[in-house]
N, C-alpha and C positions, 0 to 999 in steps of 0.2 A: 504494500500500500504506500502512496505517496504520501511523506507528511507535508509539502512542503506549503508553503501559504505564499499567497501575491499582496503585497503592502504599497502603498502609495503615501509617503512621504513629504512635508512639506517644510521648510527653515530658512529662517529669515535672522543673521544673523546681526552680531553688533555693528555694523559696518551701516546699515539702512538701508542699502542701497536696492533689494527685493524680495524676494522670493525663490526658492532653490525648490523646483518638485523633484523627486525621484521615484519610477516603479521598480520593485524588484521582486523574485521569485525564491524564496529561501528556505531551509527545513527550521531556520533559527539556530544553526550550529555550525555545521562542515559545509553548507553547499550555498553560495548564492550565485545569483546572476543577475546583471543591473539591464531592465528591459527598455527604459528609457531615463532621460535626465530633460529637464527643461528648468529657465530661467525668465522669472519677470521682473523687468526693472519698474520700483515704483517711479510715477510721475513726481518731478522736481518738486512739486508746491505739497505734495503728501510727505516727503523726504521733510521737506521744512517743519510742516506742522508736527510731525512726530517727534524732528530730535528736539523742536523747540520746546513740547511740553517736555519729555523725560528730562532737557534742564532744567526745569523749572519742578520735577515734582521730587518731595525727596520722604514724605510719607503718606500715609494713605489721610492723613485729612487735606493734604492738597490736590490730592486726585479729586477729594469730596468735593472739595473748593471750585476745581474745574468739571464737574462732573457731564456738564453738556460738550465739553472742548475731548473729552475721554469718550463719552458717547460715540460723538463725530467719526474719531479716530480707529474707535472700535469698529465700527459699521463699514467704515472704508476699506480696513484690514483685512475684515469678514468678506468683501465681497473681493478684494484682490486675490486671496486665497482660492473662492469660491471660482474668479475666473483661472485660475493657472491649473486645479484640480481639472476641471470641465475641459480646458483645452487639452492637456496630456489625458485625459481619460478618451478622449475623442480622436486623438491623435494615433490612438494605440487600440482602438476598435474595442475597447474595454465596458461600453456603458451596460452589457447584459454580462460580461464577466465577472462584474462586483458586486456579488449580494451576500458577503458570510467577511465583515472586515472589522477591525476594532480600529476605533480614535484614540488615542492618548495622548493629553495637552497635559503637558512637562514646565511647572513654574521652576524656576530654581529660587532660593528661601526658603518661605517657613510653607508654603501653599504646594502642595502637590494632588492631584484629581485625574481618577480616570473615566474614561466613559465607553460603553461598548456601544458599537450603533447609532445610527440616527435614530 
């Protein structure tokens, strides 16, 4: 039997500068294979607003403080995500391949959350 499972990937690192997607095929151990890689760069004026809030916020009553400018940022993130997914899913004739996959969003700190599923 095949253990191996197909993952779909997404990291945006300190840099700002996008979005990194990756699909891969892997048992979780000895075998992988990278089936594809793609790259979105955010638009300039989103680069701005994002590194300009994270100077500015340095605990969470400042986030509260800006909480619509976080919203904003949230939403726009969510859908940048949403398109680089949808493009490399599409890309790779994937959209009836994917029905058995787990999400996990990785805070580094004190917050750690996983989720299985839509």
């Amino acid at each position: 039997m095949d253990n191996s499972f197909i993952a779909l990937g997404l990291m945006s690192g300190t840099s700002l500068d996008g979005i990194d997607a990756s699909i891969i095929k892997s048992d979780g151990e000895n075998n992988l294979d990278i089936i594809d890689n793609k790259y979105l760069n955010y638009p300039e004026e989103f680069r701005k607003r994002l590194s300009k809030f994270i100077l500015n916020i340095n605990n969470r009553a400042d986030i509260e403080e800006n909480i619509s400018t976080y919203k904003s940022l949230e939403r726009d993130l969510t859908l940048y995500h949403s398109r680089i997914s949808q493009s490399i899913i599409n890309d790779n004739n994937w959209n009836r391949k994917l029905y058995n996959y787990r999400i996990i969003w990785r805070y580094y700190g004190s917050n750690c959350s996983n989720r299985n599923g839509f």
